[in-house]
N, C-alpha and C positions, 0 to 999 in steps of 0.2 A: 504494500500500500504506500503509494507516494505521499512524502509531506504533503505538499501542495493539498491534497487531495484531504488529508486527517487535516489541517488545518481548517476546513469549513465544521469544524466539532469540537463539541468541548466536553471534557471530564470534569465531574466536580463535583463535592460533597452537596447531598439534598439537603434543602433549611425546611423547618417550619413551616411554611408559609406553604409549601409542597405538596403538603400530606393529602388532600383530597386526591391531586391530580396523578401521586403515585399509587395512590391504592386504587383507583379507578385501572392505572395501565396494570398492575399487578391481576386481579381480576378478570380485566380483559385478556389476558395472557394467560392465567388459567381456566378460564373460558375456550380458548383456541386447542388446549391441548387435548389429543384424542384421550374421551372420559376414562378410555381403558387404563390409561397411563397414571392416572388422578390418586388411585392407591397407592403405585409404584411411586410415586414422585412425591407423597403425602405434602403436597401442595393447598395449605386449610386458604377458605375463602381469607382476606386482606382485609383489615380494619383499619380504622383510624389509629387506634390506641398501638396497635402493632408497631404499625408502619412511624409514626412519632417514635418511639421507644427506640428504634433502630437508630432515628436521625439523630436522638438525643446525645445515644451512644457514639457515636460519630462512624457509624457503619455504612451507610449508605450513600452508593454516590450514582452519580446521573450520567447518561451520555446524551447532548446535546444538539440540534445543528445550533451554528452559531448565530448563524443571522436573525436564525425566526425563537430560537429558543426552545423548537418543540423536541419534545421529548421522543427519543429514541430509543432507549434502554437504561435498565437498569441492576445496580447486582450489591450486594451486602459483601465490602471484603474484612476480611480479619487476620490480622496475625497467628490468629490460635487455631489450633486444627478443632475439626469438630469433632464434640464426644464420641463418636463411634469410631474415629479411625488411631491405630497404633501413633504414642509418641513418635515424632519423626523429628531428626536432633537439625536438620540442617532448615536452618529458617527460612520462612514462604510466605507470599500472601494467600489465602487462600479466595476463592470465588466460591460465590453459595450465590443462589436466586438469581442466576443470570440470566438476564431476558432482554428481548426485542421487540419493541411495539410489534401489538400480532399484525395491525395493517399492511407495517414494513419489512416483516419478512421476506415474502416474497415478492411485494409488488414495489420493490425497491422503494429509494428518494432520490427526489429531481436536485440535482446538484449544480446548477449553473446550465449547458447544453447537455448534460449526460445523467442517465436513470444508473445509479450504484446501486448493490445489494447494501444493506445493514446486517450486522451481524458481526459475528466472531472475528472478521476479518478488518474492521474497523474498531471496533470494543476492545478486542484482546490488546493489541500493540500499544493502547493509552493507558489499559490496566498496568500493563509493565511498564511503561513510561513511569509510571506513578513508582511501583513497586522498587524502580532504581534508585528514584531521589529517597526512597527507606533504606539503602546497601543492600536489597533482596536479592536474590540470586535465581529462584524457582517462582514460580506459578503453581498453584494448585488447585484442582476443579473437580466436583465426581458429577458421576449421573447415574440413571437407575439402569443398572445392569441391563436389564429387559428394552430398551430403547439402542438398540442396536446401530441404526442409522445413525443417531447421534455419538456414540461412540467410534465410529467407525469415523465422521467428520472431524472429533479429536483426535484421533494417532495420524489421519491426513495432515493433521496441521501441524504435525511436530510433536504432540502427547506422546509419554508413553504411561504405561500402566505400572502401578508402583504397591496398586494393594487392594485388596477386595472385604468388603466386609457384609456383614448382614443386620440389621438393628431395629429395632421395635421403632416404627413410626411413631413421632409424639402428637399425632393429630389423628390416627387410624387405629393406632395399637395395633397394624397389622407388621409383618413380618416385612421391610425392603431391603431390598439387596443390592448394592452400590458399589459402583468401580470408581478408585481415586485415580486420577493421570496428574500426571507434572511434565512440565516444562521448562528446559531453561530459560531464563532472561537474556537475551542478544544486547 
């Protein structure tokens, strides 16, 4: 992805003032996902209260176009791995709740004379922009085992698999089963 090109977007932590219109894209993005997947991803409907608590935390950041300010994507990152995967000693940012406005996934944005895809392919490289100005070294992201296609999208793009786990969903209490990848930082 060319400068030029990530230059029309912007990274940056969600304020306050946010919280409807994240949890609205949130929603709509589990909304969009086949319902099959809705256990597998224990993805609970988005609240206000939620969605605040995260910003307060300072977890939540935005991906932007610049001009218009609308909202592209969104993803909760943290320094700390999540409960269910093994200590891992080499430090990472981790991605949790990565998402694309569902509009814009496939029907791209008009970017000047040209329709771009949004996605991984624009998000990821500003995630680790960020994650360098922390000394990070790795990326790290899972997804629900059972979503094949999407894992198949990470090891394309330079994932590899580093560990697998199974964990009681804390919205289903159903049993999901998750692959972690990492990646280095360029």
């Amino acid at each position: 992805m060319s400068r030029e090109l990530l230059s029309n977007f912007t990274f940056r932590k969600a304020t306050s003032e946010e919280v409807p219109e994240v949890v609205t894209h949130y929603n709509d993005v589990r909304a969009s996902i086949d319902p099959c997947m809705h256990e597998s991803t224990d993805w609970a409907p988005f609240n206000s209260e939620r969605i605040l608590q995260i910003i307060q935390a300072q977890n939540l950041y935005l991906l932007c176009h610049r001009d218009t300010n609308t909202l592209i994507g969104a993803t909760f990152l943290s320094l700390e791995a999540p409960h269910f995967w093994r200590d891992l000693t080499t430090p990472a940012i981790y991605v949790e709740k990565f998402s694309v406005t569902a509009s814009l996934r496939k029907g791209g944005l008009q970017v000047g004379n040209q329709r771009i895809r949004v996605g991984g392919q624009i998000f990821l490289p500003l995630i680790e922009k960020y994650a360098r100005t922390l000394g990070l070294h790795y990326l790290r992201l899972d997804y629900p085992t059972e979503n094949k296609k999407l894992g198949e999208y990470y090891l394309k793009i330079g994932f590899k698999i580093i560990d697998q786990a199974t964990y009681t969903g804390p919205i289903s209490g159903n049993p999901i089963r998750a692959t972690l990848l990492q990646r280095s930082i360029h």
